[in-house]
C-alpha angles and dihedrals in degrees: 000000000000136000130199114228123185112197118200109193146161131218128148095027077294121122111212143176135222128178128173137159111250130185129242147196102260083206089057102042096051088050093057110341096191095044083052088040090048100043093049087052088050088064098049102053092047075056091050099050090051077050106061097013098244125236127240080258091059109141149158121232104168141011122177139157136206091013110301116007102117108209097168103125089052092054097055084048080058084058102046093049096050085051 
């Protein structure tokens, strides 16, 4: 299954916006769709930041899937339990 994620960020003093389809595990997704949502989203932005080798300002603003569900404060739980 896929899922759609929209990223709006801000590097460089520029806000910015990514967005992508990504696929997930159904299982998981049934279990807790916006943990699963939010934890897909988490790894792309890390891969976002390599990517455009994010500034000391890096941040994240928004995150939502499937149009309009924000899962922005998850995904910055993500972050603090990865470390």
């Amino acid at each position: 299954m896929y899922i759609n994620i929209k990223v709006y960020l801000h590097a460089k003093e520029t806000n910015f916006l990514q967005s992508g389809s990504f696929p997930i595990l159904n299982s998981d997704f049934k279990k807790d769709p916006d943990w699963t949502a939010a934890t897909a989203a988490y790894e792309w932005i890390q891969q976002i930041k390599i990517k455009f080798a994010a500034s000391e300002d890096f941040r994240i603003d928004q995150v939502i899937y499937n149009k309009d569900i924000d899962i922005t404060e998850l995904v910055k739980k993500v972050k603090s339990k990865k470390g």
